[in-house]
C-alpha positions as CSV (number, residue, x, y, z in Angstrom):
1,X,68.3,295.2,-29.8
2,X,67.3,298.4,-28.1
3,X,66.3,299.4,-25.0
4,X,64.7,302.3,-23.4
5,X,67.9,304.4,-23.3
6,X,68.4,304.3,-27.2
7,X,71.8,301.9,-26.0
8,X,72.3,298.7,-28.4
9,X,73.3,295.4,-27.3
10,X,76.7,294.5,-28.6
11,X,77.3,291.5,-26.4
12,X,75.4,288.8,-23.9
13,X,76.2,286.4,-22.0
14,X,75.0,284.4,-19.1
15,X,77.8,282.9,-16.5
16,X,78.8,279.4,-16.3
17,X,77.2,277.8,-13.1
18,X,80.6,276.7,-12.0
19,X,82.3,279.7,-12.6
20,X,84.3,280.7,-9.5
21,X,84.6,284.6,-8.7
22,X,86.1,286.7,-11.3
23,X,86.6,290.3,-11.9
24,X,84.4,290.8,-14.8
25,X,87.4,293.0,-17.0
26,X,89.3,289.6,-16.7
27,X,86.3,287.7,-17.9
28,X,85.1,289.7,-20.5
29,X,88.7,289.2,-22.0
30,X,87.9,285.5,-22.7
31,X,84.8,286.2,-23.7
32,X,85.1,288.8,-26.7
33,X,87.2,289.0,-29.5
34,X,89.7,291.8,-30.0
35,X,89.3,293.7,-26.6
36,X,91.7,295.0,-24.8
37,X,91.5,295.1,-20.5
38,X,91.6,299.3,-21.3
39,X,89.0,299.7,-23.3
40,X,87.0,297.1,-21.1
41,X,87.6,299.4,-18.3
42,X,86.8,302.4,-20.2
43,X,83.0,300.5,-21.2
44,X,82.7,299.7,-17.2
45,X,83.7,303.9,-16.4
46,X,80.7,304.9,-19.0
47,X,78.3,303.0,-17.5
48,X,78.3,300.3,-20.5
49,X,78.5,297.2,-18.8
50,X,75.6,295.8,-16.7
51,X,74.9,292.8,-14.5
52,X,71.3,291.4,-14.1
53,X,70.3,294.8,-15.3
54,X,72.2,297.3,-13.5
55,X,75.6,299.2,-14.4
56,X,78.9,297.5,-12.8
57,X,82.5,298.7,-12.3
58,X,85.4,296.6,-14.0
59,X,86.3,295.4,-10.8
60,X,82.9,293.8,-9.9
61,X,83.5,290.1,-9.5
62,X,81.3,288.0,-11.8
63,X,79.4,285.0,-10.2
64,X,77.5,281.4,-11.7
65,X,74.6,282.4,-13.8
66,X,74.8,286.3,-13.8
67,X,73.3,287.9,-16.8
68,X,75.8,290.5,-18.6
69,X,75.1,292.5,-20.8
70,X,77.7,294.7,-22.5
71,X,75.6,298.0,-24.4
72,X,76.8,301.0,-26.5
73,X,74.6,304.5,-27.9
74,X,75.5,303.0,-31.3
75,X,74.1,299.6,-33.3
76,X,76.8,297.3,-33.9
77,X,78.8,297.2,-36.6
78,X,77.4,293.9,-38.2
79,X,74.6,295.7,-38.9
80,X,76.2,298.4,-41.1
81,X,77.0,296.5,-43.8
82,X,78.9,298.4,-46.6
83,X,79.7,296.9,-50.5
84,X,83.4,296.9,-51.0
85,X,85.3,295.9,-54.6
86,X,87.3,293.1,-53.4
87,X,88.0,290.4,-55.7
88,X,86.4,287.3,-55.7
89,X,87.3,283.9,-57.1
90,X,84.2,282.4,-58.5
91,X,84.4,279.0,-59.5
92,X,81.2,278.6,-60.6
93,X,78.0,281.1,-61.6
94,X,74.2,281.1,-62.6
95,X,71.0,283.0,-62.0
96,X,70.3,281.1,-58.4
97,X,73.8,280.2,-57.0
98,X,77.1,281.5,-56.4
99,X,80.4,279.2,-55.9
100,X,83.5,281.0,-54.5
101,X,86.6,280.0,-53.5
102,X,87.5,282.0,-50.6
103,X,91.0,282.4,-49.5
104,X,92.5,282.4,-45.8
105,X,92.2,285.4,-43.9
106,X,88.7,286.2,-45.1
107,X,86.3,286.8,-43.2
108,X,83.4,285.5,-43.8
109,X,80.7,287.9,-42.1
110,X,81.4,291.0,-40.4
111,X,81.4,290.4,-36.9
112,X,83.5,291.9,-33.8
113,X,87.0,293.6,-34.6
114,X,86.2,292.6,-38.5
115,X,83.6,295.3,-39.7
116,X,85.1,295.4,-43.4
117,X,86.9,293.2,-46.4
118,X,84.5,290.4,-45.4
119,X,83.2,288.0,-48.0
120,X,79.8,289.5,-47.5
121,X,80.8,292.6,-48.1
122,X,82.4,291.8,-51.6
123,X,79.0,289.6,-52.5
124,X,77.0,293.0,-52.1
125,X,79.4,295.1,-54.3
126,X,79.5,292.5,-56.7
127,X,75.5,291.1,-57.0
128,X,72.4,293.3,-56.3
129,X,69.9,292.1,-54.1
130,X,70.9,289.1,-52.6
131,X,68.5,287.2,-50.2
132,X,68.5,287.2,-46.4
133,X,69.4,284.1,-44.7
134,X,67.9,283.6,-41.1
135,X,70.6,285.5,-39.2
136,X,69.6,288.5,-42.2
137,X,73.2,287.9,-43.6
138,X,73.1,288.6,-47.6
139,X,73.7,285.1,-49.4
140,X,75.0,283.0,-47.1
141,X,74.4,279.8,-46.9
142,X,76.6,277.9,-45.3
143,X,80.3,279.5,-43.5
144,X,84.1,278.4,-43.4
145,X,86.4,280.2,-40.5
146,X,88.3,283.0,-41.1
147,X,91.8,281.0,-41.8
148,X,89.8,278.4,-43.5
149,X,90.2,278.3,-47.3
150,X,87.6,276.7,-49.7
151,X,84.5,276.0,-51.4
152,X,81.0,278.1,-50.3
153,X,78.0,278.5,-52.0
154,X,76.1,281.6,-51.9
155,X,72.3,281.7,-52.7
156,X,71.4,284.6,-55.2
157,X,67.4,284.2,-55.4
158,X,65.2,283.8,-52.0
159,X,63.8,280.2,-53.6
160,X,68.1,279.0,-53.9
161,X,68.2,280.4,-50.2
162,X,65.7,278.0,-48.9
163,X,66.4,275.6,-51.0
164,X,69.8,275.5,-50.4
165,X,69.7,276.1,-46.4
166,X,67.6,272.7,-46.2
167,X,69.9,270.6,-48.0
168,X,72.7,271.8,-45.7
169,X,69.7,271.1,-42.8
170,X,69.0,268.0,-44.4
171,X,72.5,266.8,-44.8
172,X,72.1,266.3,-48.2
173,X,75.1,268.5,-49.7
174,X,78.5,266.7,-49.4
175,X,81.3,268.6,-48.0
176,X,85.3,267.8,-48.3
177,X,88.1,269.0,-46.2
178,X,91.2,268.5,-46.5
179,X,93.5,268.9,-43.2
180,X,97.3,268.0,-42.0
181,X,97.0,266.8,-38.8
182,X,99.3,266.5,-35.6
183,X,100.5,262.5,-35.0
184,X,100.6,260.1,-36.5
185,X,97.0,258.6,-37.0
186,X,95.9,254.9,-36.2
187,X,93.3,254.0,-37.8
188,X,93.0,254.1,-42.0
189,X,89.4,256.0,-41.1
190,X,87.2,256.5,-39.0
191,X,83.6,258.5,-37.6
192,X,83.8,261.0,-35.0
193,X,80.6,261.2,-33.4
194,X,80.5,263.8,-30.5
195,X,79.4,266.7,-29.1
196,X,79.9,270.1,-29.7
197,X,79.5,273.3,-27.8
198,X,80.7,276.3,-26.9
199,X,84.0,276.1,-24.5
200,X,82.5,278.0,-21.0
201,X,86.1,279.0,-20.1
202,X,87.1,280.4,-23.7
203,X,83.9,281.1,-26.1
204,X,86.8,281.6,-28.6
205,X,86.6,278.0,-28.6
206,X,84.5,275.0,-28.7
207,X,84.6,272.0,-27.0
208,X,83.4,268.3,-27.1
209,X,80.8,267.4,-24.3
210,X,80.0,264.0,-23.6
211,X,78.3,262.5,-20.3
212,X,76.2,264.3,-17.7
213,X,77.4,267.6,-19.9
214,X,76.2,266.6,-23.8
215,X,73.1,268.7,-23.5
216,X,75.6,271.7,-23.5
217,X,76.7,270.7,-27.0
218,X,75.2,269.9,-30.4
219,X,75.4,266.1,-32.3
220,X,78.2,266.6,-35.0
221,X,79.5,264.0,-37.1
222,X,83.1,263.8,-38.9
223,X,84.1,260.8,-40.8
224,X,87.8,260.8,-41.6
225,X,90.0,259.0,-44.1
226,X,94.1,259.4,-44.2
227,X,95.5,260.2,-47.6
228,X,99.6,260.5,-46.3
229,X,101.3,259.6,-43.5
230,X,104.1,261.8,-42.7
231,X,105.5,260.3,-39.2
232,X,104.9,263.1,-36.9
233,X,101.7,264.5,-39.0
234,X,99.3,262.9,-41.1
235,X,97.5,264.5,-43.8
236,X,93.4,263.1,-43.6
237,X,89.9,264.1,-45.4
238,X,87.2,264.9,-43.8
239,X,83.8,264.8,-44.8
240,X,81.0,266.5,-42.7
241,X,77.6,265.6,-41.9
242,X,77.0,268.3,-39.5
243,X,78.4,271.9,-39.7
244,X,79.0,272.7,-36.5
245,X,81.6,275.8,-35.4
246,X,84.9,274.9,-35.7
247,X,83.6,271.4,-36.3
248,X,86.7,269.4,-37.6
249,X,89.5,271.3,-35.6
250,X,87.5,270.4,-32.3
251,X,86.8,266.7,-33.3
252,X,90.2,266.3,-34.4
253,X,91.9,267.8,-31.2
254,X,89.3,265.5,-29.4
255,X,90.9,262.0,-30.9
256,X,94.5,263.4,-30.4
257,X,95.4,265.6,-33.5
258,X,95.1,269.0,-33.2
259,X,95.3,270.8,-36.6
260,X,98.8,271.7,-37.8
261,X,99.4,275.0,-36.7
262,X,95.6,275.9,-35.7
263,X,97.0,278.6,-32.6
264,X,93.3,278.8,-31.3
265,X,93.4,275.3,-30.3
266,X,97.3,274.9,-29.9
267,X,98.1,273.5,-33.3
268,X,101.1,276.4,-33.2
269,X,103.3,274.3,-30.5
270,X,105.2,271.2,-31.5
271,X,102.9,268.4,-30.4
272,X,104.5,265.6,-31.7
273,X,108.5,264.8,-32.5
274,X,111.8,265.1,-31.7
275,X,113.6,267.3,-29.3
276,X,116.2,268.2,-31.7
277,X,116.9,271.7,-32.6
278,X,117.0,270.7,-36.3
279,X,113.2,269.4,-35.9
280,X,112.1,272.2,-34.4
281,X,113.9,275.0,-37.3
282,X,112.0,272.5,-39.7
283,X,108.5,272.9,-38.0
284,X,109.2,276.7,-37.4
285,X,109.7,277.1,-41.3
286,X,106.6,275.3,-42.1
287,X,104.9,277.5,-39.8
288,X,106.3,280.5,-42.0
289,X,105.3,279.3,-44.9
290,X,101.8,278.4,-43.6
291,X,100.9,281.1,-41.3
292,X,97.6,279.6,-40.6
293,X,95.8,275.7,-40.0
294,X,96.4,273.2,-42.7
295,X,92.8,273.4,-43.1
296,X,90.8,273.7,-46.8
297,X,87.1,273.1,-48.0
298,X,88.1,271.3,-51.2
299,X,85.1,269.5,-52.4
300,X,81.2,271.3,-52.5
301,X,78.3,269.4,-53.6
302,X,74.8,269.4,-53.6
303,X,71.2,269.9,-56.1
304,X,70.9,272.7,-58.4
305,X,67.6,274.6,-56.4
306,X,66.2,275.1,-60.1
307,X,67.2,272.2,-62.6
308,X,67.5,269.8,-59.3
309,X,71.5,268.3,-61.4
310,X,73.6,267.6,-58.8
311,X,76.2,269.5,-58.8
312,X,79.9,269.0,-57.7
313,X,83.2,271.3,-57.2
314,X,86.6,270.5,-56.6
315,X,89.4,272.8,-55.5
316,X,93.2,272.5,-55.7
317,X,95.2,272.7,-53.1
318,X,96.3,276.6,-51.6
319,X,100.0,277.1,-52.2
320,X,100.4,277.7,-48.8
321,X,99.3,274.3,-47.8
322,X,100.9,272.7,-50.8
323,X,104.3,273.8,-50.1
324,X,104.2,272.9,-46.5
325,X,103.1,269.2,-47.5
326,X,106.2,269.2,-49.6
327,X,108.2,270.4,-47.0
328,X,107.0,267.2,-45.1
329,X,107.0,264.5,-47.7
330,X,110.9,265.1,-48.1
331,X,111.4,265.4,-44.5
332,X,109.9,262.0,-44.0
333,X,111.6,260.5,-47.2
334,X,114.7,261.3,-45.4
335,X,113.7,259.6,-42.6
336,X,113.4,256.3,-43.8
């Protein structure tokens, strides 16, 4: 967006009503990815930061319901979107559709602090022309996070795009996740059925919203079944019906079992176990070997946009995830 001073809008957000006073620095810290208080500061000095329309210095204090607006004399990056050669791991290929298995630490879309090595700039180096979806990113159809690995389809042909994009709409595709869990879970399955929105303390997070507050959130559903129990973890599948941000990790913190080392929502501390310093060396090396959640989009289906055969993909297991589950099943064994 661009306003009458050539400036571009890089962020926007409106306060919280029950947010109390704040120097705006120290909120804008929670509130976007990859900043640092300096350069913050630096963005208030140039004049880059405004409240309800007018400029503000970082120690302004920010109160329920201002507007902020954070603007630079350049687009952002998102917008610059540049082809790159990075490999890809395509499961599957035709005229219409695209299936790729993406490892962690991708990125799916370029976004703030990740401008390049992003899926979608490896789909435009790789494939010519691919359609816009409605947020006028190249192929996408549907999205995994960052640390995520898994199963996406990508849409090659506007007709696949729409296609596609409904039958995620629709809930007609079938998604599969498979995650190791914190605790040890009760029930054999289950259906999580709660709302989702975005955290008004941390928008680095999501959050379930239920009572007086569901309007802030969006209906998700997760059914769950557990494949291993492992004492202090559990290793489940999930299958989607919504795809909501950070859908499973949220639900699953929200019953009690926070992804296995998912940092952004705490996974990363021992949340269940002994206090033994042998326990914790064990958990720290399965930590090391899976720098990341226990998180992977192993199952894809849905129709073919063009021949209407339903179509279905399976993934194995990363090594990452596989070694740690390893690690586990002989821990337990030896706790018998």
């Amino acid at each position: 967006m661009e306003n009458s001073n050539s400036l571009f809008e890089h962020f926007s957000f409106t306060v919280d009503k029950g947010q109390s006073p704040l120097r705006i620095d120290k909120y804008l810290m929670n509130f976007i990815e990859n900043a640092t208080r300096t350069k913050i500061q630096e963005a208030a000095k140039s004049g880059s930061i405004q409240v309800n329309g007018n400029g503000v210095k970082s120690n302004y204090k920010v109160k329920p319901e201002d507007k902020i607006k954070v603007l630079f004399e350049y687009p952002p990056h998102e917008n610059l979107l540049l082809p790159e050669n990075i490999d890809l791991n395509i499961v599957y290929e035709d005229k219409e559709l695209v299936v790729v298995n993406k490892p962690s630490g991708m990125v799916v879309h370029p976004g703030h602090g990740n401008y390049s090595g992003t899926l979608i700039n490896a789909l435009i180096y790789h494939f010519e022309n691919l359609p816009n979806n409605s947020s006028n990113r190249p192929g996408l159809v549907h999205r995994i996070d960052k640390e995520t690995s898994g199963l996406l389809v990508v849409a090659k042909t506007e007709k696949a795009m729409v296609d596609l994009s409904e039958q995620f709409a629709k809930k007609t595709s079938t998604r599969e996740y498979i995650a190791l869990v914190w605790g040890n879970v009760k029930e054999d399955s289950g259906t999580i059925n709660e709302y989702i929105g975005r955290n008004p303390k941390n928008r680095l997070q999501n959050i379930v919203f239920s009572g007086d507050d569901i309007e802030k959130g969006k209906p998700a559903i997760t059914h769950y079944k557990v494949l291993n129990r492992y004492g202090y973890v559990t290793l489940v599948s999930c299958k989607l019906e919504t795809g909501r941000t950070h859908q499973i990790r949220v639900h699953m913190k929200h019953i009690g079992h926070t992804i296995f080392n998912d940092s952004r929502y705490g996974g990363n501390l021992i949340l269940k176990g002994t206090t033994f310093t042998k326990y914790k060396q064990f958990v720290e090396n399965c930590f090391k070997i899976l720098p990341r959640q226990a998180l992977h989009a192993k199952t894809l289906g849905f129709k073919h946009p063009k021949t209407k055969e339903y179509l279905s993909f399976d993934s194995e297991l990363p090594k990452d995830i596989q070694e740690c589950l390893d690690k586990w099943e002989s821990y337990a064994k030896h706790q018998l």
